[in-house]
Structures are given as C-alpha cells and as structure tokens.
VEXMARSE-546629 format. One record per atom (N, C-alpha, C): residue in one letter; x, y, z. Coordinates in steps of 0.2 Angstrom, whole numbers, plus 5000, padded with zeros to 4 digits. Example, Ala and Ser with C-alpha at 12.3 -4.5 7.8 and 13.67 -1.06 7.14 Angstrom:
<sites>
a506649725039a506249785039a506649845039s506449895035s506849955036s506450005039
</sites>
This chain:
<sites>
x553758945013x553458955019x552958905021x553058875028x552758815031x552058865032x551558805028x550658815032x550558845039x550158875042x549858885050x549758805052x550058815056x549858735061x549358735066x549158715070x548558695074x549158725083x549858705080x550058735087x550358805086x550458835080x550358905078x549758945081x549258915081x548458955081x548358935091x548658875093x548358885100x548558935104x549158975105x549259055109x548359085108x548459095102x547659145101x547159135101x547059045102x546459025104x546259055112x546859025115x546859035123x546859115124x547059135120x546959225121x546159245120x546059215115x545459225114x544959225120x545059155121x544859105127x544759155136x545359185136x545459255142x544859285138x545059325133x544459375134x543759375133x543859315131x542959315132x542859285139x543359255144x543059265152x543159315156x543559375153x543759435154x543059485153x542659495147x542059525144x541659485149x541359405150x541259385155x541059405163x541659415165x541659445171x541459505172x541859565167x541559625167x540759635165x540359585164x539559605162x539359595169x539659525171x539359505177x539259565183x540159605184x540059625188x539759705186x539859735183x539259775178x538559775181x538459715180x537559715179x537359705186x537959665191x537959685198x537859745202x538459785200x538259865200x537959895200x537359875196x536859935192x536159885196x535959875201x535459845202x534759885201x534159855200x533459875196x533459935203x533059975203x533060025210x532160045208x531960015204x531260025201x531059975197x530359985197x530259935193x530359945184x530659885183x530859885176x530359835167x530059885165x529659865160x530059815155x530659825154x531059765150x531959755154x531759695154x532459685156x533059695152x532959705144x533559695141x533559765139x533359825138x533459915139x533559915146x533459895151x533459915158x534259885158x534559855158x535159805159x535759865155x536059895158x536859935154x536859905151x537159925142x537059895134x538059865135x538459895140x539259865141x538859785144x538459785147x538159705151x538159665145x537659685140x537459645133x538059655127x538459685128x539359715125x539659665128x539759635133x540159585136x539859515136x539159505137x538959445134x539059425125x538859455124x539059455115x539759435114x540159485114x540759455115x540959395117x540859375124x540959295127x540459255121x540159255120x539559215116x540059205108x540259265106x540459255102x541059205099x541559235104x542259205105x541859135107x541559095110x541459055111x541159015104x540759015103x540358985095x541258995092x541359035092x542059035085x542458975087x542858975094x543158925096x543058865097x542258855097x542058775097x541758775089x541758795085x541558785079x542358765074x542558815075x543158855068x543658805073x544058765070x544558745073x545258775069x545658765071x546358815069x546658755062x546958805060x547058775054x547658725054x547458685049x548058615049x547958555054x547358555058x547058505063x546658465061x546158485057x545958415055x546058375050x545858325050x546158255046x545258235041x545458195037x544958205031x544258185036x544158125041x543558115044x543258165050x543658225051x543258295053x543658285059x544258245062x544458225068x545158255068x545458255073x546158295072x546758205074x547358215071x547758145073x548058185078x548758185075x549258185081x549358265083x549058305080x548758385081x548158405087x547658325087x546958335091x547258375099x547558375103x547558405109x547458475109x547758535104x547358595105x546658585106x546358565100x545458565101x545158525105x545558485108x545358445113x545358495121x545858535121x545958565124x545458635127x545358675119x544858725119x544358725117x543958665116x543058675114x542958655119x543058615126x542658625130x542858665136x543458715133x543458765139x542758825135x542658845128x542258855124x541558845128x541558785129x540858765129x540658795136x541158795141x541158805146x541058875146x541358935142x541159005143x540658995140x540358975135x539558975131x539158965138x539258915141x538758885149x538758955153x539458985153x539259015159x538859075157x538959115151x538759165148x538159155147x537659085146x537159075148x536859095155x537259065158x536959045166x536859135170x537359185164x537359235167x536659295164x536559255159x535859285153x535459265156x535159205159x534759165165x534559185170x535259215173x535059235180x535059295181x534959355176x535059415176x534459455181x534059435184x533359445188x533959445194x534359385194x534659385200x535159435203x535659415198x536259455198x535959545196x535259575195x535159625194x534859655202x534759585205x534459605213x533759625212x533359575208x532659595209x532759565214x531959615216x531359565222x531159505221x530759515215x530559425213x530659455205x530459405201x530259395193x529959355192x529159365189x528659335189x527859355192x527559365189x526559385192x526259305191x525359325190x525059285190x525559195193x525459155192x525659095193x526159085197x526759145197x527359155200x527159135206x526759205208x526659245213x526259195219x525759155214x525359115219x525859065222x526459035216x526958985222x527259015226x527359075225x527859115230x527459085236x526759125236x526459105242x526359035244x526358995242x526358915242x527058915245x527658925242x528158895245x528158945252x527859005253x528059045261x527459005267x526858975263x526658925266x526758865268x527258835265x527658775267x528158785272x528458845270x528858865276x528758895283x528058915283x527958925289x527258855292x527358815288x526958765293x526258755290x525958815286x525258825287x524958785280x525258745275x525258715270x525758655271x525258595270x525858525268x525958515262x526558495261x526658485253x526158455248x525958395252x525658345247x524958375247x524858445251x524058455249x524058495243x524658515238x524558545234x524558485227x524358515222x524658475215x525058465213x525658515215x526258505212x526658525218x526958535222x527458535225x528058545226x528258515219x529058515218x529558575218x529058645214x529658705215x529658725221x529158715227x528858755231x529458725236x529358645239x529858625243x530358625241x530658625234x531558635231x531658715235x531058765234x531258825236x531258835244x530858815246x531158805257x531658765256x531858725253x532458695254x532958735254x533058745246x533758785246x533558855249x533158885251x533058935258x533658925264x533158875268x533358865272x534358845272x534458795266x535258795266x535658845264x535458895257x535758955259x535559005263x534859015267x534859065271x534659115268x534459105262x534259185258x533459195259x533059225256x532359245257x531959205252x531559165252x531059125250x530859155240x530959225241x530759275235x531459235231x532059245231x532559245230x532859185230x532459135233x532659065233x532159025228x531759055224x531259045220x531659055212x532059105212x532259125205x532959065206x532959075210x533859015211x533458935209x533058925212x532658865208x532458865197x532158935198x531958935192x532658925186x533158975189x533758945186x534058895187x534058835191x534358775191x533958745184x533458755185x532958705181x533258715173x533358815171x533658805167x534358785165x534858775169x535558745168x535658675168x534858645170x534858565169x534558565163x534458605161x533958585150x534658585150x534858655149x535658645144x536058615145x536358565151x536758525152x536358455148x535958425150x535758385150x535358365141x535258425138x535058415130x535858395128x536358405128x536958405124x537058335125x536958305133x537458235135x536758195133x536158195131x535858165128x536058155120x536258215118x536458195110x537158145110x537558185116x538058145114x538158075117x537558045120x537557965122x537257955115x536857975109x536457945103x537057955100x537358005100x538058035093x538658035095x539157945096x539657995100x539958015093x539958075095x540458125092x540358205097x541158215096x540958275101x540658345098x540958315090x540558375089x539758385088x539658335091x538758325091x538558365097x539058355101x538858395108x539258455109x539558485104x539458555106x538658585100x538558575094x538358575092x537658595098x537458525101x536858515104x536958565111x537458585112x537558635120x537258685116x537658715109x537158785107x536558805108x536258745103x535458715105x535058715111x535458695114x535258695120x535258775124x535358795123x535658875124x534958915121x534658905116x534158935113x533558925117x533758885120x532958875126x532258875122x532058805116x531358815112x530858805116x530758775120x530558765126x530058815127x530458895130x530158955131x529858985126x529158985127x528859045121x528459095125x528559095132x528159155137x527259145136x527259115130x526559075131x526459025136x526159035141x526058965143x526758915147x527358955143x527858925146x528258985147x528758985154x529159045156x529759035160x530259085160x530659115165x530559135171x530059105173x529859145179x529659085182x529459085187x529159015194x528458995190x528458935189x527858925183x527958835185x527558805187x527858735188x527858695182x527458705178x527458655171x528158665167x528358735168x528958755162x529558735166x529458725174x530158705176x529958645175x529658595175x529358535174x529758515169x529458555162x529758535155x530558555154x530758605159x531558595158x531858525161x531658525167x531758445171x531758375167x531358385162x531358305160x531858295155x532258355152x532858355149x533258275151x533258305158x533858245163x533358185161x532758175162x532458105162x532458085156x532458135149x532558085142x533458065142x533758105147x534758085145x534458015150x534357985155x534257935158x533857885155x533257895151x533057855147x533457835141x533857875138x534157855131x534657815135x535057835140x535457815142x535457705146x534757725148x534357655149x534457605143x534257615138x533857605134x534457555131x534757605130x535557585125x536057565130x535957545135x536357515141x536257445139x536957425140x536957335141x536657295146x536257245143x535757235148x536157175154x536657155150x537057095155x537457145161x537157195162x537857225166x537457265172x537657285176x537257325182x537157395180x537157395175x537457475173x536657495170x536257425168x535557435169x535057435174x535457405178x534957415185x534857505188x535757525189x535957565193x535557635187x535557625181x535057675176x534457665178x534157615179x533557605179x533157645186x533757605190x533357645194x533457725195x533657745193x533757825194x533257855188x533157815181x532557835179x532057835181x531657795186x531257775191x530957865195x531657855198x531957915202x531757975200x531957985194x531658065190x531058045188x530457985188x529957985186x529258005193x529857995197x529558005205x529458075204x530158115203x530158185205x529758205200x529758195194x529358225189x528558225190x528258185192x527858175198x527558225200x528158245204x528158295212x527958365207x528458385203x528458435197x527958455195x527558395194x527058445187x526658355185x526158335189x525858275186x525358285179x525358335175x525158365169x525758335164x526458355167x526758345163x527058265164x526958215168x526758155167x526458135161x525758155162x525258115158x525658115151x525858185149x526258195144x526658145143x526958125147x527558085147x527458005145x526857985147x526557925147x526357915139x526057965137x525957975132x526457935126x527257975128x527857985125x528057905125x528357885133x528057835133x527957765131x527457775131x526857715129x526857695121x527057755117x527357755109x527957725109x528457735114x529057705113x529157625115x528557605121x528557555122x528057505115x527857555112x527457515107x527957485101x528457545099x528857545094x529257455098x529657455103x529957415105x529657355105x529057345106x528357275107x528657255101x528457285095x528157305090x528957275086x529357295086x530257295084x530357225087x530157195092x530457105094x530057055090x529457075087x528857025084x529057065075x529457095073x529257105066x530057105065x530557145070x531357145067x531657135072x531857055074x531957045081x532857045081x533057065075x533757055073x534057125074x533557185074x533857245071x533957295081x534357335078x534457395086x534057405090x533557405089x532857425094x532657355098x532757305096x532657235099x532957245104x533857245102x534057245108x534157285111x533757355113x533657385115x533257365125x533457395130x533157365137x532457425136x531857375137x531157415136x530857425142x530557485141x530257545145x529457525146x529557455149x528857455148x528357445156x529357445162x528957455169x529157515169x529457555167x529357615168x528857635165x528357645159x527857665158x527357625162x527157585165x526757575169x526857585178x527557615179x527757665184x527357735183x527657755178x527357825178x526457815176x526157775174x525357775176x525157745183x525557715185x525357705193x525357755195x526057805197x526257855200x525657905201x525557925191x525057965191x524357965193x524157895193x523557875194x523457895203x523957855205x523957865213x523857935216x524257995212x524358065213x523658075214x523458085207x522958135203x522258105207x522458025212x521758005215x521658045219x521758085225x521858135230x521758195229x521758215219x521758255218x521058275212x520758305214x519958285207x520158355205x520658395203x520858435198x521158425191x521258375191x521658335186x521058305181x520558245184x520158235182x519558295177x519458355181x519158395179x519058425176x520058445174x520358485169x520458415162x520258365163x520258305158x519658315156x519258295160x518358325157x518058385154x518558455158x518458495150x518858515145x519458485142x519858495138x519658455133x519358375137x518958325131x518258355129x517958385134x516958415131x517258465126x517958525128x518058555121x518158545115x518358475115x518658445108x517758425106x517458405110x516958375107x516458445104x516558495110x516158545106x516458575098x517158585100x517358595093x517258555086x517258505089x517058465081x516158445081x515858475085x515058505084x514958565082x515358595083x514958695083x515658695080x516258685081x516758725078x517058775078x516858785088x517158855090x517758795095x518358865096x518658835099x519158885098x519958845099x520558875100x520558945093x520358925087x520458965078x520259055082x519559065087x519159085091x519759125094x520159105098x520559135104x521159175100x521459115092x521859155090x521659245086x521159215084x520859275079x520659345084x520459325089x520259385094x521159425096x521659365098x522459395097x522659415094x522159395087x522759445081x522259495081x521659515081x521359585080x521659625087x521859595092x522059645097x522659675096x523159625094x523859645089x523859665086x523259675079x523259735074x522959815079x522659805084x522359875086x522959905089x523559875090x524059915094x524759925087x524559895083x524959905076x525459845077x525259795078x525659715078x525159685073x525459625071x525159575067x525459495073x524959455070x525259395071x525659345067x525859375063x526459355059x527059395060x526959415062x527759465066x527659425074x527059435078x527459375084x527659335084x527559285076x527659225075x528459235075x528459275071x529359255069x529559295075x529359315080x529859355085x529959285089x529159255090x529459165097x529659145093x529359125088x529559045084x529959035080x530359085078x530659075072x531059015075x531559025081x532058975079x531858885080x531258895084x530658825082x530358795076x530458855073x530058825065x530858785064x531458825063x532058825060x532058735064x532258745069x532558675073x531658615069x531258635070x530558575067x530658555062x530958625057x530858585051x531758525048x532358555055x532958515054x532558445058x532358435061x531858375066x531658335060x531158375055x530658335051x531158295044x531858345043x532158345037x532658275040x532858265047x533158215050x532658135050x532058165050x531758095050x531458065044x531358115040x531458105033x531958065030x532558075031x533158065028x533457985033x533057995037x532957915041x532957865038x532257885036x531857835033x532057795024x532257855022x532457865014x533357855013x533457865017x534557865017x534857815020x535257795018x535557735018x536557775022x536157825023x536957855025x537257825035x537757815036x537757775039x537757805046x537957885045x537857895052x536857915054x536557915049x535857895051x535557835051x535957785048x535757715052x536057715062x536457745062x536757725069x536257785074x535857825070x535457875077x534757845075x534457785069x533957755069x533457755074x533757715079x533057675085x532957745090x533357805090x533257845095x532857905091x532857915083x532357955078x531857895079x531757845079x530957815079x530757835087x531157835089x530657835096x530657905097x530957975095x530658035097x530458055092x530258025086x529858035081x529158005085x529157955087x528457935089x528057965096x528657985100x528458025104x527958085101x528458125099x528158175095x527258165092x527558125088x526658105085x526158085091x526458045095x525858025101x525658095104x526058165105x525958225108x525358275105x525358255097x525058315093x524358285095x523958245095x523358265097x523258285106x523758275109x523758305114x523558405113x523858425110x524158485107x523358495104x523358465100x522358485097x521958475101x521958435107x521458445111x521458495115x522158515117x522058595122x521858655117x521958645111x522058705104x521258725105x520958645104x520258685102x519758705106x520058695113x519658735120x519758795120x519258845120x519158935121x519558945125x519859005122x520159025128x520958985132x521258955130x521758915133x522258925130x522858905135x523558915129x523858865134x523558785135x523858735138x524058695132x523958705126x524258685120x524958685120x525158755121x525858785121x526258755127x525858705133x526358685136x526458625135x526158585130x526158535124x526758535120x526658605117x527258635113x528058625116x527958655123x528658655127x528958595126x528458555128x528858475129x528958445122x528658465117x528658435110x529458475109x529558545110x530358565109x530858535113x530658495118x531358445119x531558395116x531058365110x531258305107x531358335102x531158415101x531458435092x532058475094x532358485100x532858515100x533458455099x533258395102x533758345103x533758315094x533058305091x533458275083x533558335079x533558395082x533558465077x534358445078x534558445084x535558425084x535958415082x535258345078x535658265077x535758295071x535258325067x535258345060x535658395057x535858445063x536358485063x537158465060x537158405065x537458365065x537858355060x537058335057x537558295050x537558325045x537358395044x537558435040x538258465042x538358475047x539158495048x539758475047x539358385047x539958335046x540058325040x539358345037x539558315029x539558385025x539658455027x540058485022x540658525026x540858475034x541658515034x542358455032x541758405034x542158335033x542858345026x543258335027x543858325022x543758265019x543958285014x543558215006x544258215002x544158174997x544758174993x545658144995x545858124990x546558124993x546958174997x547358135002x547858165007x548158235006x548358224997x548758274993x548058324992x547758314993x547158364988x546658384994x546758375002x546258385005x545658455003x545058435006x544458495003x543958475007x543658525007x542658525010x542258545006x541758505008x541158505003x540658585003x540958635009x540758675009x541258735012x541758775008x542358795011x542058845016x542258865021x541858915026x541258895029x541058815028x540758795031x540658815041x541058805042x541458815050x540958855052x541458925049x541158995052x540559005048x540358975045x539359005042x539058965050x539158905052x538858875058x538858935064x539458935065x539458995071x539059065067x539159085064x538459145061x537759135062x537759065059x537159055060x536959035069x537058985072x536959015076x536959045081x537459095081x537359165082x536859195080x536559195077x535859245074x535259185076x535359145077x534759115080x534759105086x535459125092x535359145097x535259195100x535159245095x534959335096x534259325095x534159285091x533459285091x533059245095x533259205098x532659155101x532959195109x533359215112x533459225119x533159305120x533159345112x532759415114x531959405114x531759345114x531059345117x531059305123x531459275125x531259235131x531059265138x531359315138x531159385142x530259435140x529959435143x529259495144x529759545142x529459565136x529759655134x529159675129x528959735129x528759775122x528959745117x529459725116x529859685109x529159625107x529059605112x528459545108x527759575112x527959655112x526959685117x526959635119x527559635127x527159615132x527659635137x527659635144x528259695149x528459625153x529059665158x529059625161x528759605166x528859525170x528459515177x528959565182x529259595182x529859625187x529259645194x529459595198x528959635205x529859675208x529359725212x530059795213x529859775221x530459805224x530359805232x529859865233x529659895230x529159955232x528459945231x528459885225x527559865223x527459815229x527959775231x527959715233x527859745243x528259795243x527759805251x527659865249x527359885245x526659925246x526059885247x525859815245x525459775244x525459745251x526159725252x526059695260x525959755265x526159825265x525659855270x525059875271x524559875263x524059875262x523559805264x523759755262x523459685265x523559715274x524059725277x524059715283x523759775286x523559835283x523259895287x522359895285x522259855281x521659865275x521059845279x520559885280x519959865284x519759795282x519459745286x519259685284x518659695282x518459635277x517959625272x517759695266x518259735265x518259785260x518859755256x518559735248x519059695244x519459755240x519859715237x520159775232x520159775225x520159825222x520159815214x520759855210x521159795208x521659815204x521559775197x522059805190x521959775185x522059715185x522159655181x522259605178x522459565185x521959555188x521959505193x522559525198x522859585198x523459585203x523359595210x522959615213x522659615220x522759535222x522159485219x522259445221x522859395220x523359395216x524159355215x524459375222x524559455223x524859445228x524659435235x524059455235x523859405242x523859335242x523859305237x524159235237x525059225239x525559295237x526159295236x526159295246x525859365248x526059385252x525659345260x525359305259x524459275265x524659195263x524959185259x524959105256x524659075257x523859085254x523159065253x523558995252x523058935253x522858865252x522658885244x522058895245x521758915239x521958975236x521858965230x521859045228x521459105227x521559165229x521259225231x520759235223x519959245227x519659255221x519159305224x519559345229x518959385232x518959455226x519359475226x519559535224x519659535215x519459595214x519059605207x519559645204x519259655199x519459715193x518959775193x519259825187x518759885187x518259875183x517759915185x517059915181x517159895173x516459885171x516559865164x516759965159x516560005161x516760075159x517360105161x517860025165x518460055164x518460115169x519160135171x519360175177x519160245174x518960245169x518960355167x518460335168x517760315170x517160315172x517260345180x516660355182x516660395189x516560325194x517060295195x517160245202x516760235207x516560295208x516160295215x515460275214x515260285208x514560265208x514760185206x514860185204x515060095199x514960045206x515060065213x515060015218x514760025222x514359985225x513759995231x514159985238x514759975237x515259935245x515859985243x516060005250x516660025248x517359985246x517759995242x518359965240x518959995240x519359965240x520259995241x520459985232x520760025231x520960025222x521860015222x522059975218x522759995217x522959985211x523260045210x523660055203x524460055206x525060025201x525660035201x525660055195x526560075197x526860095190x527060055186x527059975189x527059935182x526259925178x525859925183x525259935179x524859985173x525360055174x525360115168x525860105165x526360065168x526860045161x526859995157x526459965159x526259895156x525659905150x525159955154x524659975148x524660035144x525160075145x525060115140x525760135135x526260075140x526960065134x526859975131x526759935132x526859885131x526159855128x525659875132x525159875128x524759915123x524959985122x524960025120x524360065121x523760055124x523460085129x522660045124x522859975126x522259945121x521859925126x521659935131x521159925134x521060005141x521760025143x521760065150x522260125144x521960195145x522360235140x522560285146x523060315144x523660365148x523160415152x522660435149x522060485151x521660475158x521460385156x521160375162x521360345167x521960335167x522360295173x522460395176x522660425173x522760485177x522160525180x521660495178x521060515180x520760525187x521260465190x520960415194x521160475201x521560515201x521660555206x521160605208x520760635201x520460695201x519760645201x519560605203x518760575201x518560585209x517760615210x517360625216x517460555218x517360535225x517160475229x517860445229x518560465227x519060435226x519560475228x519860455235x520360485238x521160435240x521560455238x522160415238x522660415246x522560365248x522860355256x523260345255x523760315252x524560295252x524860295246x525460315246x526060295238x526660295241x527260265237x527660255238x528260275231x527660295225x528060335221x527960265214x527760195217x527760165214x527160115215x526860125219x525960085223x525660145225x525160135221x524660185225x523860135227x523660175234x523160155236x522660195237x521960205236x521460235234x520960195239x520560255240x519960225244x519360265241x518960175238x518260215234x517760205240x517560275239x516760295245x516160255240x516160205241x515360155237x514860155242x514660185248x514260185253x513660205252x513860285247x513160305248x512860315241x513060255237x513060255228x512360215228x511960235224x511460205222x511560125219x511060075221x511360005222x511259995213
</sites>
C-alpha cells in the first residue's frame, strides 16, 4: 500500500479550508445580529459564545493548514519539489483566513454596532476630529492630528458618522501591523515559512497592553501600529541595491512614512530618532571597522535620521508641549536618583490596590505579558545565537539583528526615564514600540527553531525530523499564545478592568444634558467622565477641566452639604458597573452609589435607564 501523497491530503485541505470560511462567516454574521442594545462591561461575555465557536475554529483550521503540511510534501530542506503546488496553494489562502478572522476579532466594536469604543483619550479625539469637521479646529493646531483628519476623511468618503469613522481608523491601523510585521520578516528571511510564522505574530498584537497602549482611538498606539509599515520600508531600503532606482523610489516613500508619522504622534518620532540614530551609528561605525562585511553594503539612514530630527524639531517648535513633557520626565529621573521616589512608588500603590480586590500583580503580569516575556526572551535567545553561532541561516539575518538589537538598547533608557516619573505609564508606550522590534526578531527566532526541528536530515532512504510532531506542537503552541495575548487586548474584569463601550444611551444622555444644562453650573461625575465627553461632544480646543469629581467622603456622604454651588451629578450604568464589577467596589461600593437617590438636597432630573442626571441644591450649604 502506497504512502499518503501531498495530492491525496489536498481534497481535505481545501475542505478544511471551506469550513473555516464557512465558521468565519457564520461568527461574523452572528455577532452582526446580536448588536450591543446596552452598554456592555466585556466585550468577550457580551459577544454570543457561537461568535467565539466560529472564530476558534477559523483560527484553528488555519494555524493547522499553514503549519502541518500534508504528508509526503516535503523534501529534506523543509521545501516541497515537484509535490510544492498544494502548499503553495493552501498556506496562503490559510494565512488569508488567519487575517480575516483577525480583522473580524478587531473590528468586533464595529461589526457589534457600538456607538464609539473608547473614554478618557478616546473621547477627547472624537471631539477633536468633530472639530475639524466642522471648521472650528485646524489641524495643525493640534499635536497630533493624524487620527483626527484620517477620521473626517474617511467620514466624509464613506459617509458614515465621525463616532464610527474613528473605529474604522483604529482598525486600519491595526491590519497595517499585521500585514506589514510578516512582509518585514519576509524581506530579512526569504523563506515563506518565515512569514507565515511572522503573520501569527503578528496576530498577537504585543504592542497592546491596555496600559498606556490600546484598542480604542489613542494616537500614540495607532502611531506604534503605523510604524510597522515604516520598519518594512526601512529594511527594505536598507537592503535595496543602491545602483538601481529601486533606492530612490524606497527612499522616498521612507521619507513619506517619516512625514506621516510626524502628523501621528511626534512622541513617537523622538522615539524613532532614537532607533534611528543607533542604526546609523552601527552603519558609520561597520565602513570604518568591517568595510568588507553586509552592513557596509548596506544604503545608510543617515538623511533619513536627520529628516526625522528636522521634521520633529520643526513640529514640536509651534508646539512647547513637547518641550515641557521633556523637562519633566528628565527633572523625574533627576529626582529619582536623588530621593529615589518614582515609578517602584506607582507600582506598589497598583499592586496593594490589586491585592484589596483579591488580585496580585503577578497574575496581571501573566494575564498582558505573558506572550511578551515568551517572544523577549525568543528576541534575546536570537541575538545571543547571533553573536555565538556560526549557523548560516543566522549569519544571513545578521546586519538586521544588529540594528533592531540596537534599536532596542537605545529605547531602554527611554523606558527608565518615563519608569521613574510618579505616576506615569508613558514607559509602556516605550514598551509598545520596543514590541515591534521584538515581535519582528521573536519571528526570526521562531523561525529557526522550526526550521531546524522540522527540516528533513539524513539520507533520501531514511528521511526523519529532529523533532517528530514538531509541525503541530507549533500550531498548539501558538494557538495558546493567541488565546492568551488577544484575551487581554480587550478592557474586561478578566485583567480588573471594563470595557470603554460608550452605548447610544450614555452618549445622548450626555449630549442632552450639556445642551439643556443651566450655564456656569459644572458637573461631577466619576473618573473624569463629565469632562471627556464634553470634549467628545463641544470639541473643546482645549481640554475640559471645568468639571470635577465627588467629594473626598465619596458619594454615601450627604452631597448637598459637600458644595457651596450648585452642581449637576452623573452616574451611568457603566459607572456602577465598572466599580462594583470590575473594580470590585475598591473605591465606589454598591451601597453608596445607590445612596445617591435617597440623599437630602439631591434630586434626579433625567434617566434613560442608562445616564442619570441629578441636581445637587449647594445654595444654601454652609461655605
């Protein structure tokens, strides 16, 4: 009886291949069906469990069909001969269900028919971009600009609502990481199997820790999913022949992403300058000590690094926020290594708040980071083996390990100087950027583990792997590293914390309370929400800093004395579900948010079932 062939197994590839765009479809239309009608504390319980049945599935069938290739197809160097056209055929329609079963995990706010997704930061670009859209904001008066006018744009061409044209921005940003980390490995590794490998990776999105970087309208974190494309353009510079136009026509379109990134987020310039300026040194540095070896002949970044300090420099002139936020992230460091208060301060205050709700910081850790630590330490264990291994396919990714190994080291004291400022988690958007270059050499290192325990070794007669099942341990494995890194990328109780879900009910309750609201009577609601959305809904210039929070004795105190003015109060139903499910009631407990109906001098003017509006009588309270 003749072995399985490679054209034995392709029927049941492509079978396969139907139903996971068959499961696919079915989630998508599912999760369309069932749109949010309130507002929703986690997106991933709130979501029909058939929605998350059908992505699994698609997810899974895919990993197995670009990992597991069918039996009798490969040849001893991991490549198929005259058998290659099934696999050639089905890992990137594979890869292609992987992208979309993404794009549908991404866009689930969309395809779920929220109103927005996103508070704090969100909320103030929302109103920045309805500002630009109605004239009363120029672009360049802001610092960053680039989500706000991407979002009137694609407004304006699709025609949908500025709310909604906001989340369709924050998903491009992510389908440009995922596309563009894969075609970046595969310009350093041609091998394809480098880039399905690097598509997975890219799928886990290390990038997002919800600290500091997010899912939701945030310019730094679309920033840092954006510069994906600008290191696939630099590598691809870099390693361009320089006799040919194929330098120029890179070069300039490097430029061109150095412009928009710019427009992005000129924080994540600096950064970038940073990155950079290590690479250009490596290169200076590689014609004057090994002018004979890869990185010589390498085309240098050294008018592009001095593009992108012009750029910044020119920006950030117009702008003394930059400057200001530079003067106290540096007096931090200075006072940290005088007094030795700083970031160690902000953590330990997190982790007693953690332990009061029955969490540790060792369990958040391993809920964001784990798949960070895992890719840091395949990054560390690749440039280790750089340095020390004589193996050939790590001499051929060499000069692109030196330069985002160096990259990386020029970012860490970046990173220490935001760390040991009070109070700050601008560290973590340090962090964001640092997981682009470790998701790109985590890849590489993937890479060559795969290569070197599925690879075929020994005589023709005697074909074998250095690891039998090696295949499918890969797809398992990441498979569990993608249940793990994508179930926190989401606000949920799973890491104590909810989501940003604004509902159409909190969102015009807000805007009829702004528009009927007696003038000069501010408002007090928890965690700075009053003033977000009047930024969301008024598209302040500035942002709103009239409006308060509650007393320091907290809302089961008696309200009406607490104030010498009268004030308007607002509680939502995300605000009680946020602090007494997800926070666990560690600052606002279930008793005194209910309180707030029966307290003298506090009578409630409007509800919608989901926004309540309260009028405190402060008039006749002792000052």
């Amino acid at each position: 009886m003749s072995p399985p062939t490679a054209a034995d197994a392709e029927p049941f590839r492509k079978l396969a291949l139907a139903i996971g765009f068959l499961a696919l479809t079915g989630s998508a239309l599912l999760a369309r069906s069932a749109p949010a009608t309130g507002y929703e504390l986690s997106i991933f319980t709130s979501t029909p469990p058939l929605v998350w049945g059908g992505l699994l599935l698609a997810t899974a069938i895919a990993l197995t069909v670009a990992f597991v290739p069918p039996a009798g197809s490969e040849n001893r160097n991991g490549d198929s001969r005259g058998r290659a056209a099934t696999r050639a055929r089905t890992r990137p329609v594979a890869l292609l269900l992987g992208g979309l079963s993404m794009a549908l995990f991404a866009g689930l706010p969309i395809v779920r028919g929220y109103r927005f997704f996103g508070r704090h930061d969100s909320l103030t670009h929302l109103g920045w971009a309805r500002a630009i859209s109605e004239g009363t904001i120029v672009p360049f008066d802001l610092y960053y600009p680039g989500i706000h006018t991407v979002t009137v744009l694609t407004s304006s061409v699709l025609g949908t609502p500025l709310a909604r044209s906001m989340l369709y921005v924050v998903l491009l940003a992510v389908l440009v990481f995922c596309t563009f980390v894969p075609l970046c490995v595969g310009t350093i590794v041609e091998d394809r199997r480098a880039v399905t490998i690097a598509t997975f990776a890219g799928f886990l999105l290390l990038p997002v820790t919800t600290i500091s970087m997010y899912m939701s309208a945030h310019a730094m974190s679309q920033a840092v999913m954006f510069s994906a494309l600008f290191f696939y353009l630099l590598i691809r510079y870099v390693r361009a022949d320089r006799t040919t136009a194929t330098v120029s026509a890179t070069g300039t379109l490097l430029a061109l992403a150095a412009v928009a990134t710019v427009v992005y987020h000129p924080q994540l310039v600096a950064h970038l300058i940073v990155a950079l300026a290590g690479i250009a040194l490596v290169q200076f540095l590689a014609r004057r000590v090994a002018s004979d070896g890869p990185v010589a002949g390498h085309s240098t970044v050294y008018g592009h690094t001095f593009l992108l300090i012009a750029l910044f420099l020119v920006w950030t002139s117009n702008h003394g926020f930059f400057s200001g936020m530079a003067g106290h992230y540096l007096g931090a460091a200075v006072e940290f290594l005088l007094e030795g208060r700083g970031g160690a301060d902000t953590v330990a205050t997190q982790g007693a708040s953690l332990s009061a709700i029955g969490g540790s910081l060792t369990e958040v850790f391993v809920k964001l980071f784990l798949a960070q630590l895992v890719f840091t330490l395949l990054a560390a264990a690749l440039v280790t083996g750089v340095v020390i291994s004589r193996s050939s396919l790590l001499r051929r990714v060499r000069p692109e390990t030196t330069y985002f190994t160096v990259a990386l080291l020029g970012l860490g004291p970046l990173f220490l100087i935001y760390f040991v400022a009070p109070d700050s988690t601008m560290h973590f958007r340090v962090f964001g950027l640092m997981m682009v270059f470790v998701t790109v050499l985590g890849s590489i290192a993937l890479f060559g583990l795969y290569a070197w325990a599925t690879d075929s070794r020994g005589p023709r007669s005697r074909m074998s792997v250095r690891l039998p099942g090696g295949r499918p341990l890969f797809a398992v494995g990441f498979a569990l590293l993608l249940v793990l890194s994508l179930a926190a990328v989401f606000p949920s109780p799973y890491t104590y914390n909810a989501s940003p879900h604004v509902s159409e009910a909190e969102m015009g309750g807000y805007e009829d309370a702004f528009d009927e609201s007696v003038e000069d009577v501010s408002f007090v609601g928890l965690r700075n929400g009053p003033n977000r959305y009047d930024d969301a809904i008024n598209g302040n210039e500035d942002r709103m800093r009239l409006h308060e929070g509650p007393p320091e004795g907290g809302l089961g105190s008696n309200l009406a004395e607490g104030y010498d003015e009268d004030r308007y109060l607002v509680l939502t139903k995300s605000d009680y579900e946020r602090e007494t499910v997800a926070y666990r009631e560690l600052r606002h407990t279930e008793s005194e948010l209910d309180s707030v109906d029966s307290q003298p001098g506090v009578d409630r003017l409007r509800s919608n079932g989901e926004f309540h509006l309260y009028w405190i009588d402060g008039g006749d309270s002792p000052a």
